[in-house]
C-alpha positions, 0 to 999 in steps of 0.5 A: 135622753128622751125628748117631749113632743114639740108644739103641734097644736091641741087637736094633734098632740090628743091625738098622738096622746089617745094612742099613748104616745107622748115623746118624739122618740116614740113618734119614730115608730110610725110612718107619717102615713099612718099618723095621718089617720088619726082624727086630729092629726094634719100634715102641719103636724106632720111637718113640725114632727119630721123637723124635730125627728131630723134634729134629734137624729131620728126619722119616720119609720117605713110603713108596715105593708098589711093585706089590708088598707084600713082608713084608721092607724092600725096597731099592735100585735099584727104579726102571726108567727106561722099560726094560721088561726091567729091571721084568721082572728086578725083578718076577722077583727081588722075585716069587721071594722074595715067593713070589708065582708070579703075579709068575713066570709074568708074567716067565718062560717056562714052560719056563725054565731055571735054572743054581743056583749052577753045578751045579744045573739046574732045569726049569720055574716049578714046579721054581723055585718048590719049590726056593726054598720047600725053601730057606726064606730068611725075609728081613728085606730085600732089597737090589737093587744093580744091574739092567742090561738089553742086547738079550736078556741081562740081570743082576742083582745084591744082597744078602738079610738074613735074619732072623737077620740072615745075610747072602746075596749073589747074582748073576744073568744072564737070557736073554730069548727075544728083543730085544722089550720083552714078551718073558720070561726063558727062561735063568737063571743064579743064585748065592748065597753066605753071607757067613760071620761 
């Protein structure tokens, strides 16, 4: 039996509501931690949530310990199964956003390019990390649908929430230099598209 979610006040229940989740039962796969960093979420909220997951014999999940400290809830398909270009698309994704240039310059190849959203072509790490700072996404959440990796090419696909609670979809396509397991990301094609209410 499913349990709706209990009164937490509009702004914290369309919070839960951006990143679908809608019963208690699935309020019990995040931390309180990581519920914290959604835009509209307080420790109230957080409070009222732990009384009905401790009546309905639930609790908090542990939090998922990442090499990364986001700001925003991080979501999805984080795992990489033993496939180093899939942790590299992950550490560059999760590093674009973070605004973490360490994470970009361990995944990329200093002259990369990058297609935005098919008619934009940026040059180099630099270029990448100043056109992404002009476009200030403050994230609530990051979620990560899908990595695949073949060979040399690899994609990415997911959804942001930012902090008013739009929405963003992207997909992404990356060339590696080659086959091998160390090597980084020299082409990048990237699109984004606000879902409009």
């Amino acid at each position: 039996m499913s349990h709706g979610l209990p009164n937490i006040g509009k702004a914290a229940t369309k919070a839960l509501q951006t990143i679908d989740v809608t019963q208690l039962e699935e309020v019990a796969a995040f931390s309180k931690d990581e519920l914290l960093k959604l835009h509209g979420m307080g420790q109230k909220s957080i409070n009222i949530l732990e009384s009905a997951l401790t009546e309905s014999n639930l609790t908090f999940s542990d939090a998922e310990a990442h090499p990364y400290k986001p700001d925003f809830l991080l979501l999805g398909d984080l795992s990489c199964d033993n496939a180093p270009k899939r942790r590299v698309i992950r550490d560059f994704v999760v590093g674009l956003f973070v605004g973490k240039q360490s994470n970009l310059e361990e995944t990329l190849n200093p002259a990369v390019e990058t297609e935005i959203n098919g008619d934009q072509t940026i040059n180099g790490i630099d270029e990448l990390i100043t056109y992404f700072d002009k476009k200030d996404i403050q994230l609530s959440s990051l979620n990560l649908l899908s990595i695949l990796s073949h060979g040399k090419y690899g994609a990415a696909d997911g959804v942001i929430i930012a902090k008013p609670g739009q929405r963003i979809h992207f997909a992404s396509f990356y060339t590696f230099e080659n086959t091998k397991k160390e090597a980084l990301i020299k082409a990048i094609r990237f699109y984004m598209i606000e879902e409009v209410e």
